[in-house]
N, C-alpha and C positions, 0 to 999 in steps of 0.2 A: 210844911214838914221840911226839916234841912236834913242834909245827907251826907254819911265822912266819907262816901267813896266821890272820887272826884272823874275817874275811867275809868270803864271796865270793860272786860270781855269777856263774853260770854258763849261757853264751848257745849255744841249740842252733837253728841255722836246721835245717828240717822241709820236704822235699816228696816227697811224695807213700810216705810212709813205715808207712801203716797195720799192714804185719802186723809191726813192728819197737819202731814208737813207746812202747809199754807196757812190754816189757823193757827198753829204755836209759834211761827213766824211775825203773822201779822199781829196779834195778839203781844208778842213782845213791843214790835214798833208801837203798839196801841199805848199801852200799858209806861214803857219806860220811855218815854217821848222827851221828860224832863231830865235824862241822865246822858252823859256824854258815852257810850258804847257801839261795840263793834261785837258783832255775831259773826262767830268762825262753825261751818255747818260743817260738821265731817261725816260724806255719805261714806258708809263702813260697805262699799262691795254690792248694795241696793238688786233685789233681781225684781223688781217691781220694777215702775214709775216715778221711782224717788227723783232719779237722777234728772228725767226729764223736767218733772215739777218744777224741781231747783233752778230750774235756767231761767228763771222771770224774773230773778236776784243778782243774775248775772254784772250786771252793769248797778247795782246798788252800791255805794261807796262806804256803806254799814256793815256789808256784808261780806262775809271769804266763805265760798265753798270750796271744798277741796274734796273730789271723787277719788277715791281708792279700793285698793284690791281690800274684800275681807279678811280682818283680823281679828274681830272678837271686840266687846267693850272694852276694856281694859285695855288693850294697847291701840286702841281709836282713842280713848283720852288720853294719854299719851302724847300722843300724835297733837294732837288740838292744845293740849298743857304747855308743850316744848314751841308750839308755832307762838302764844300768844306770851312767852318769857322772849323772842324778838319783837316782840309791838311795845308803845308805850301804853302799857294801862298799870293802873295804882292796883288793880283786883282784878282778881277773873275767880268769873262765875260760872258754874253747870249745870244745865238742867237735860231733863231726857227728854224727846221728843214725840211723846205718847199722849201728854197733855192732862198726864192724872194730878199734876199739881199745877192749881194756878199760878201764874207769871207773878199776880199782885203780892201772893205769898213771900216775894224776894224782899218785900217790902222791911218783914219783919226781922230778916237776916241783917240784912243793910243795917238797920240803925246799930247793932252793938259789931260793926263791921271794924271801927276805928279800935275799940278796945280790943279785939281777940284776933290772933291770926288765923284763924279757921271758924265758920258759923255757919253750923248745917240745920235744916230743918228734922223734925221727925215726925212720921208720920204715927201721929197717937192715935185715929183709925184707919187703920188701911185698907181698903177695898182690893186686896190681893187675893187669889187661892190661899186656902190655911195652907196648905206645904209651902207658899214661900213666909208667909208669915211664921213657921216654926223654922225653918230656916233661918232667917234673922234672928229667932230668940235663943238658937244657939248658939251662932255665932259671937252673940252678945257675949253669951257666960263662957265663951272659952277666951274670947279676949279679955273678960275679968279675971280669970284663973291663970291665964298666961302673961296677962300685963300688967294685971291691977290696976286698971282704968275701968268705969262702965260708962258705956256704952249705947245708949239706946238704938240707936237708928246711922248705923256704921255706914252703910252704902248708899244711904239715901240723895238721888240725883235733884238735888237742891242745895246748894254750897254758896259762899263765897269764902274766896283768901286772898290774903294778901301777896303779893307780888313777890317780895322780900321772902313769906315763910316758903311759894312754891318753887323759887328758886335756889332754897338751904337745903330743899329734900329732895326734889325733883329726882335726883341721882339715886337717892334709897328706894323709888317705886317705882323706876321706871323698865324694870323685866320684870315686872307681875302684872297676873291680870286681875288685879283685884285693886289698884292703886286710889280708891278713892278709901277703902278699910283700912289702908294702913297711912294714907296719908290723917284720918279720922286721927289712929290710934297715935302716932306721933306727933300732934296737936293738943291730945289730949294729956299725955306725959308729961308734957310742957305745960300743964295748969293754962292753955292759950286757948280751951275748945270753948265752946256754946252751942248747944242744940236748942230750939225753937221750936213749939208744938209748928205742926203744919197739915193743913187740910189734903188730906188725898182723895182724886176721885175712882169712879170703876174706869176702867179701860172698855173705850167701847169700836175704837177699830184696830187695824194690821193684827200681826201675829207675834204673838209672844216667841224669842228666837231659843230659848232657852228652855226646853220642855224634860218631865220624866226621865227619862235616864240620863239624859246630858245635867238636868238640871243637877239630878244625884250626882253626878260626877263633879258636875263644878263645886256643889256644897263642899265634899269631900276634898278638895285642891284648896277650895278657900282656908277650910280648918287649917287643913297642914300648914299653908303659906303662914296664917296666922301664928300658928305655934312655932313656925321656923322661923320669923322676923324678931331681927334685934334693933331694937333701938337706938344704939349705940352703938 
């Protein structure tokens, strides 16, 4: 199999993920052993054992952790996005560190990497609660009604892009916490997206950080941002 990405980097926001963090770690070295890549782990604030875990990486030359104070997903990718627009990589990738999507799944992104600035996967079953599962499906239809793009799988933490398109927009997402929806939707505008079915699994350890009313309240910030984001 040959490949258009030549380095990447690949940004995992971390909270509170201790009994997981070692397998989606080693699993990537497993998995992408034939790609030239660097893992930037940003523990978002950990009140677990993340941070301790993380120290057996310490001295890996593959790897940057960087422990910080919590701030939410969204501006932990951020943080990870702006760190790896100083490194040299052709792409950077994202994944979450829960491990409900195989590593191997980047497989299928990679190959139409070269042709599209942006290639996320979607999760066409997803092993979620329905409440987030109707959450995405309406995020969908109001970015179709708002932008005229659809959509399927807006925030889904399996991506890559290009160096070049993260560094044209970077500046448009970078006070929301929602920057991988709208980085979606401004890929998409641009005729440059591709979505890719992708396998999801159940989540079988940590804690989901975003629960019931928070969760409602983020739905409800996401909407907005989306309706309030210009393109242009």
């Amino acid at each position: 199999m040959s490949f258009k990405v030549k380095k990447i980097a690949i940004v995992i926001p971390v909270y509170n993920e201790e009994e997981i963090i070692h397998t989606v770690v080693e699993d990537i070295k497993d998995k992408l052993s034939n790609i030239d890549y660097k893992i930037i782990i940003l523990n978002d604030g950990s009140t677990d054992n993340t941070e301790k875990k993380l120290k057996i990486y310490e001295n890996d030359k593959n790897i940057l952790i960087i422990n910080k104070h919590n701030e939410g997903h969204g501006k932990t990718l951020i943080r990870g996005y702006e760190q790896t627009l100083k490194m040299d990589f052709d792409y950077i990738v994202q994944i979450d560190s829960d491990d409900q999507i195989p590593i191997e799944e980047l497989y299928k992104l990679i190959e139409f990497s070269g042709s599209f600035d942006l290639v996320c996967g979607f999760r066409y079953k997803r092993n979620d609660p329905l409440i987030r599962i109707l959450i995405t499906n309406i995020l969908k239809y109001i970015i179709f009604i708002r932008h005229g793009v659809f959509i399927e799988d807006s925030n889904i933490p399996l991506r890559i892009m290009s160096k070049l398109f993260l560094l044209d927009n970077i500046d448009k997402v970078k006070n929301s916490f929602i920057p991988n929806v709208l980085l979606s939707i401004l890929a998409s505008k641009k005729n440059n997206f591709k979505q890719v079915k992708t396998i999801h699994k159940s989540r079988n350890t940590g804690i989901v950080s975003i629960r019931k009313l928070n969760l409602l309240i983020l739905c409800i910030r996401s909407l907005l941002e989306v309706i309030k984001f210009k393109t242009n």
